[in-house]
Each structure stands twice: as C-alpha cells, then as structure tokens.
C-alpha positions as CSV (number, residue, x, y, z in Angstrom):
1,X,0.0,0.0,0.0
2,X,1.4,3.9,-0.9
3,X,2.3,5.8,2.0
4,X,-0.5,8.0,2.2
5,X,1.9,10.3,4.8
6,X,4.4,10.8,2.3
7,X,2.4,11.7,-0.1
8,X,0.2,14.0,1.9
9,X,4.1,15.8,3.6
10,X,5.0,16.2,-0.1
11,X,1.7,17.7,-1.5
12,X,1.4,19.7,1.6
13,X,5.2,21.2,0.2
14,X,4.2,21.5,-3.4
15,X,0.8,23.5,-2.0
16,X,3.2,26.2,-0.3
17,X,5.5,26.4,-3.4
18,X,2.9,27.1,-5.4
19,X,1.5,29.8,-3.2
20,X,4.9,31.3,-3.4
21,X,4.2,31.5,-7.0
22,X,0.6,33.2,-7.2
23,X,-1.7,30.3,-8.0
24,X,-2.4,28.0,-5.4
25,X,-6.3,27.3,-4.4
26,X,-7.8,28.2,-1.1
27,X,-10.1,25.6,-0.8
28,X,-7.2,22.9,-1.6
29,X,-5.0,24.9,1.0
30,X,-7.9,24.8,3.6
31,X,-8.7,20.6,3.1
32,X,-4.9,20.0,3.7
33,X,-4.6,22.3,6.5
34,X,-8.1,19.9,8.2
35,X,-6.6,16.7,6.9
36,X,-3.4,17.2,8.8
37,X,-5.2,18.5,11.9
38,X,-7.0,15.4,11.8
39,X,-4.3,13.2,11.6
40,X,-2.7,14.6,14.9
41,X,-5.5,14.4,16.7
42,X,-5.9,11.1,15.8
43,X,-2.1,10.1,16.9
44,X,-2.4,11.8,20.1
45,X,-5.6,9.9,20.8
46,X,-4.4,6.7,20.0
47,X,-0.3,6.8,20.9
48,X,-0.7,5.6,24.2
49,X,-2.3,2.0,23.4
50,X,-0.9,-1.0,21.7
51,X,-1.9,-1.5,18.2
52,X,-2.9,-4.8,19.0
53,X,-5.2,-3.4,21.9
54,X,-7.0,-0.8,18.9
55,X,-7.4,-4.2,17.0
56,X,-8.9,-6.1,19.5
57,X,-11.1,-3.7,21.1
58,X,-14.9,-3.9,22.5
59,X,-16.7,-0.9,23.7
60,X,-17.7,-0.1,27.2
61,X,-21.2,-1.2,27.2
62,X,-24.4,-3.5,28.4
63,X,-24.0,-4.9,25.3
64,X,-20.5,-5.9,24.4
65,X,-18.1,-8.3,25.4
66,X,-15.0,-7.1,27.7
67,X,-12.9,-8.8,24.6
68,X,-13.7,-10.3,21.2
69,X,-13.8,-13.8,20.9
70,X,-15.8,-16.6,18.8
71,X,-19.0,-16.5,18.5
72,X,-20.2,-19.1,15.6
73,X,-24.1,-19.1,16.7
74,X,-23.9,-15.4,15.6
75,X,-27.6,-14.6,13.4
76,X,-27.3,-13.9,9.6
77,X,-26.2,-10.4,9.2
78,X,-23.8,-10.5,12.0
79,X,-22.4,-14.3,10.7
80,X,-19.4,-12.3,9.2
81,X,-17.9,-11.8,12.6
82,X,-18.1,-15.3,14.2
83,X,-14.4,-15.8,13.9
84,X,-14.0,-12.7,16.2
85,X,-16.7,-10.8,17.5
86,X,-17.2,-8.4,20.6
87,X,-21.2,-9.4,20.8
88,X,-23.3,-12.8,21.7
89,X,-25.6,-14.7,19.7
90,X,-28.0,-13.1,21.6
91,X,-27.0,-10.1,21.0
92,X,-27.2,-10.7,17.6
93,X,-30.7,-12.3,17.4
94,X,-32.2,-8.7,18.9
95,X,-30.3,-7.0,16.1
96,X,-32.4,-8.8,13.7
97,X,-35.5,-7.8,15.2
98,X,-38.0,-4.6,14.1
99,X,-37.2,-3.1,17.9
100,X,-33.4,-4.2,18.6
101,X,-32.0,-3.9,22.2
102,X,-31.8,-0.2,21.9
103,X,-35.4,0.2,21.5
104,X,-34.6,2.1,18.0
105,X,-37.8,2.2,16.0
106,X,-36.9,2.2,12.2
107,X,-40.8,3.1,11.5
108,X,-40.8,6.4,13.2
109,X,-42.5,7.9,10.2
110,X,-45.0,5.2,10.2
111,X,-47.5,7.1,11.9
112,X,-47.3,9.9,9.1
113,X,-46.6,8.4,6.2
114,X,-48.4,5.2,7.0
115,X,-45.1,3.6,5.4
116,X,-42.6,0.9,7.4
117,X,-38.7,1.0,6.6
118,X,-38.5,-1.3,3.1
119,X,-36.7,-4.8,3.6
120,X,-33.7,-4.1,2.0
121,X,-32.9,-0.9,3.9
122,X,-33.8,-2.4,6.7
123,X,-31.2,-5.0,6.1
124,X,-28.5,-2.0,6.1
125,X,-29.3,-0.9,9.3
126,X,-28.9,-4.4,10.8
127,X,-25.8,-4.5,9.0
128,X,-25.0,-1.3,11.3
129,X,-25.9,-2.9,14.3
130,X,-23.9,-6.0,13.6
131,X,-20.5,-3.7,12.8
132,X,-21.5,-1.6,15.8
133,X,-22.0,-4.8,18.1
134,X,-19.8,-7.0,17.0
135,X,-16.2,-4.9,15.5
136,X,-13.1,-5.4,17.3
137,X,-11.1,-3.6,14.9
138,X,-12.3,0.0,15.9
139,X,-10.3,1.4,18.6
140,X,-8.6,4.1,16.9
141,X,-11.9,5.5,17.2
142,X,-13.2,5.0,20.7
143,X,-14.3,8.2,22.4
144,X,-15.9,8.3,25.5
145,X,-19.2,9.4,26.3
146,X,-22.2,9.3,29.2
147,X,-25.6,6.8,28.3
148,X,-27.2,4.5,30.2
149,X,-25.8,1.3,28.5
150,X,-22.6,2.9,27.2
151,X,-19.3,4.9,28.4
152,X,-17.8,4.5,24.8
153,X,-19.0,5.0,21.6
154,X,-16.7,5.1,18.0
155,X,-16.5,8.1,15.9
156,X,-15.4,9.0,12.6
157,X,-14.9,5.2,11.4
158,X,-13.9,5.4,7.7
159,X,-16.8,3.3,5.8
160,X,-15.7,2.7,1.9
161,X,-17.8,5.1,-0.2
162,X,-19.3,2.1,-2.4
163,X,-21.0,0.5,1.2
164,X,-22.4,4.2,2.1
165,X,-23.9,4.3,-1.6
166,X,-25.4,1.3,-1.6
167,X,-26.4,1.5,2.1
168,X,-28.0,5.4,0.5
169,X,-29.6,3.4,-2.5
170,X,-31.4,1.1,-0.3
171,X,-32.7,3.6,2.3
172,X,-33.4,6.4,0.0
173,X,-37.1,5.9,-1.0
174,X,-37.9,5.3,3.0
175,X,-38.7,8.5,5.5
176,X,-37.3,9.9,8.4
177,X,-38.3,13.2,10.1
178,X,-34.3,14.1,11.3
179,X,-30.7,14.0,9.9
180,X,-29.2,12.8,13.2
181,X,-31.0,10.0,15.0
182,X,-28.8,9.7,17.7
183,X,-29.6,13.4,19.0
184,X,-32.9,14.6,16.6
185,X,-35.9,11.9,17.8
186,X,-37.4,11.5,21.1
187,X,-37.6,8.3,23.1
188,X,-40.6,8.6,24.4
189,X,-42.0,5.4,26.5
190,X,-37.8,4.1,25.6
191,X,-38.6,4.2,21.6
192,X,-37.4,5.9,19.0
193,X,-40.3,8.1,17.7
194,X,-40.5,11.6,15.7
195,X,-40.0,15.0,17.7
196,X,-43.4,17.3,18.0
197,X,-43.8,19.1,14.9
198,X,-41.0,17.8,12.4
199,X,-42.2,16.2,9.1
200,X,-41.2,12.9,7.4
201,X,-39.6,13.4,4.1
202,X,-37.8,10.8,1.9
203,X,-34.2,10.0,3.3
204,X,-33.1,11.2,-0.5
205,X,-34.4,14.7,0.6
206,X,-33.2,14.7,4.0
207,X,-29.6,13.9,3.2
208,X,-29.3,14.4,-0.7
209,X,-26.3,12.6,-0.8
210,X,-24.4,9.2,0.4
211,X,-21.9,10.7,1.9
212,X,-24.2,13.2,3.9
213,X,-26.0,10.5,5.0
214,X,-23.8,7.8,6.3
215,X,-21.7,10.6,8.1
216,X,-24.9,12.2,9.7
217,X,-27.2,9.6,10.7
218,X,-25.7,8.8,13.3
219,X,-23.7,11.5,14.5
220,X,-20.9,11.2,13.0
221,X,-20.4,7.7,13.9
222,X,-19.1,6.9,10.1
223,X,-16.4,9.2,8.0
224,X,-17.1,8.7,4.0
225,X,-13.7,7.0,2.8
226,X,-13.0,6.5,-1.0
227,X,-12.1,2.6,-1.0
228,X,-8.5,3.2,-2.4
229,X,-8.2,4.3,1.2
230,X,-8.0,2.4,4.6
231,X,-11.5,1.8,4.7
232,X,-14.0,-0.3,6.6
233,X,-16.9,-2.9,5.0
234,X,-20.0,-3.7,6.7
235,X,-20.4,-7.3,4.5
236,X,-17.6,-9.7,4.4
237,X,-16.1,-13.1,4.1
238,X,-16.5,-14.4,7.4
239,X,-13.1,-16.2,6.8
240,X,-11.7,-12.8,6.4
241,X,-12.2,-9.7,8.0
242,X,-10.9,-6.6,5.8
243,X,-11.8,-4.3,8.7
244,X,-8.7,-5.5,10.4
245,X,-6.3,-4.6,7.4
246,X,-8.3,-1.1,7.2
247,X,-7.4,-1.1,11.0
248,X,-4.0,-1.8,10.2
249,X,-3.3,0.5,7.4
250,X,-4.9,3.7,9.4
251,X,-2.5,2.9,11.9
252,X,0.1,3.0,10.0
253,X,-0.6,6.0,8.6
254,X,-0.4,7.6,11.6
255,X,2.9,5.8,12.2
256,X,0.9,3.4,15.1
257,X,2.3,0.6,14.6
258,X,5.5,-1.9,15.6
259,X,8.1,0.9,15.1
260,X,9.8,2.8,18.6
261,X,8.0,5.3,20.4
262,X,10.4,7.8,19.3
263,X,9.9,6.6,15.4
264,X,6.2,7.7,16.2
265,X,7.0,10.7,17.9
266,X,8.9,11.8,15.3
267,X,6.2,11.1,12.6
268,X,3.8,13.7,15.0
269,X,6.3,16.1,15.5
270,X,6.6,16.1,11.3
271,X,3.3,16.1,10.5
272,X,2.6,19.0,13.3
273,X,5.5,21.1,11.3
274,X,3.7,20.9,7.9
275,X,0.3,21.6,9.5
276,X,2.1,25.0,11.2
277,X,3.8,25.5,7.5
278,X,0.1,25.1,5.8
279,X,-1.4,27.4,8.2
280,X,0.9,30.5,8.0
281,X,0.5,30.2,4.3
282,X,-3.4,30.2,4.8
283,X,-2.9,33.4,6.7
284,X,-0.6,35.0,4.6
285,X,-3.4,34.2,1.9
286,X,-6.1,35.8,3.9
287,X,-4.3,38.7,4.2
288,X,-2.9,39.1,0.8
C-alpha cells in the first residue's frame, strides 16, 4: 500500500510552493490544513495504546463483550464476525429484530406516512448494528461518552464510499423526520419516535447525498472513505475480516504501529511542522 503520509508531507510542500508563485487554491489549502489536523488528533488519541489493543477492542457497554472472541451461533447479518466478534448470539438475534436492544424504532415515520422501513434498507441498518455490536477492529476510534448502556461509543470510522452508496440506494425511498437520529428523535416510552412538529420526508431529501448520509445519521459515527483508502466494509467473508487490514493500514498512517515510540514521535512532531507551514500560508493568503 502507498504511504499516504508521504504523499500527503509532499503535496502539503508543493501547495506552499505554489503559493509562493501566485496560483495556489484556497479551498485545496484549507482541506490539507483539516486533513493534517486530523491526523494529529488522531495520533495523540491513539499513541498511548498498543496496536494490538485498537485491534482487538470492544466498547464499554451492556452490550458488548470485555474482549472479542468466537462466537459461531452469531444470526445472519452478524455471521461475518463469528471468527471474532465483541457481541453474543443473543445479542445478535435482537439485532435482527424490528425493535433491537436499543429500543430504535426504524418506523418512526410510520404514523405519518403510513409507510414501514423497506426490507432491504432495513437490512443495512442491521448491518449497522452487527458492525457496531460485533467490530473489534475499531479502537482508533473509541471516544468516551455518558448513556445509560454505554461509556464508549466510536466516531469518525472510515466506511468505503461504495458501502455508504449502496447502504444510500437502499434507504433512500424510505422516510425519516431528522438527519441525526442519535440526537434529533425523542424516546418517548424508551422508543425511538418523531419529535413534535417535524415532518417525514424521503431519506433522498433529508440527506441528498451518500456521503451526507452515512456521516450524519448517526452523528458522526461513520467518516465517507474513497475505497482506495484504509477503509471499513460492513459485509464480508466471514473467513476474512478486511476491517482489520483497514485497522492496520490507518495505523500505520499515523505511524501506530511496531516501530519505537520515538519513530512515532517523530512522525507527530513532522506532520505538526507541515500543519504550522500550511497554516501560516493560509494566513498570509487571507491577508494578501
């Protein structure tokens, strides 16, 4: 695989050159400037543990295992994880189920519309569940938070743009009355349901694109990742997890991986250079 940080340290070089010379794009200055920021953040909050610890990692909550193991009973959409898995087979069978364990009701337009959630986008969302249950690979990610089954939840996962469009294609014709379920519906009697006074439209309305969608659904919860990057699959071989080799390249990237501490440290210490480089050249351009 290329080394994305080279490339990104060199492009980052050739974008203040050509500032030097009068023609360089704000917009492309501004995305490199957030892409490196990014990338810092994400080696700070991930330096201190053992890549085999972010690969091997279940989140603090009622419903996850304190560490993946097998689980070959898992239920149909979560089968792909049975070689390694941070959920139960029970688990698994109330993720296939129209009201799953967290009491999410996928009809909450029902009532307005006098539609249910189609099959096949239903079948996405258990998809979700599964990779949100069952995915060990995901603890670059982890952040903490405060609910009443969880202290963790992950953030920003890269999902491979051709998952989130399909995942967009099968849910698009459906309704929803918010753009973030997590914060924008009420649980009212511990379901899901529509806030007072919002109005269903078509998910295609609601989002207008894939990647809108997939990142804002659930609050930021997925990051849209073309697949020529480290990205993660919600289907799979069950014999082979890719998620783990996504896992491994991020970490990589971010120089996470069997090298020193110091190699690492140096890699931050780099990339937080370029990032101070990209953002004097972004005010020098403001103020030009």
């Amino acid at each position: 695989m290329p080394n994305i940080r080279s490339k990104i340290m060199a492009s980052s070089s050739r974008s203040v050159a050509t500032l030097i010379t009068g023609s360089f794009s704000l917009a492309l200055l501004v995305s490199h400037f957030v892409l490196l920021l990014l990338l810092i953040d994400g080696k700070r909050q991930v330096h201190a543990s053992s890549p085999q610890r972010l690969l091997n990692y279940c989140l603090d909550s009622k419903y996850h295992k304190s560490q993946p193991s097998s689980e070959p009973m898992l239920k149909d959409q979560c089968r792909p994880w049975a070689q390694s898995a941070c959920c139960t087979a029970n688990v698994t069978e109330s993720a296939h189920l129209e009201i799953n364990h967290y009491n999410f009701d996928p009809n909450h337009c029902e009532v307005q519309t006098n539609h249910k959630m189609s099959g096949k986008c239903m079948q996405y969302f258990i998809r979700d569940t599964c990779f949100f249950d069952c995915e060990p690979n995901i603890g670059a990610w982890v952040e903490k938070v405060n609910r009443s089954f969880a202290t963790e939840r992950f953030k920003f996962v890269p999902l491979c743009a051709s998952e989130c469009d399909a995942w967009f294609d099968a849910c698009k014709d459906d309704y929803t009355c918010t753009h973030n379920w997590s914060k924008g519906l009420s649980w009212r009697k511990g379901r899901s349901k529509c806030k007072q006074g919002s109005s269903c439209r078509r998910i295609s309305e609601v989002f207008a694109t894939p990647k809108n969608f997939c990142e804002s659904v659930w609050d930021d919860s997925f990051s849209y990742v073309p697949d020529t990057q480290p990205c993660m699959r919600l289907t799979f071989d069950p014999r082979d997890n890719p998620n783990r080799r996504a896992a491994k390249n991020y970490l990589s990237l971010l120089g996470i991986d069997s090298s020193s501490k110091r190699h690492t440290e140096a890699n931050l210490a780099t990339l937080t250079l370029s990032t101070a480089l990209l953002l004097a050249a972004l005010i020098n351009l403001t103020l030009d």
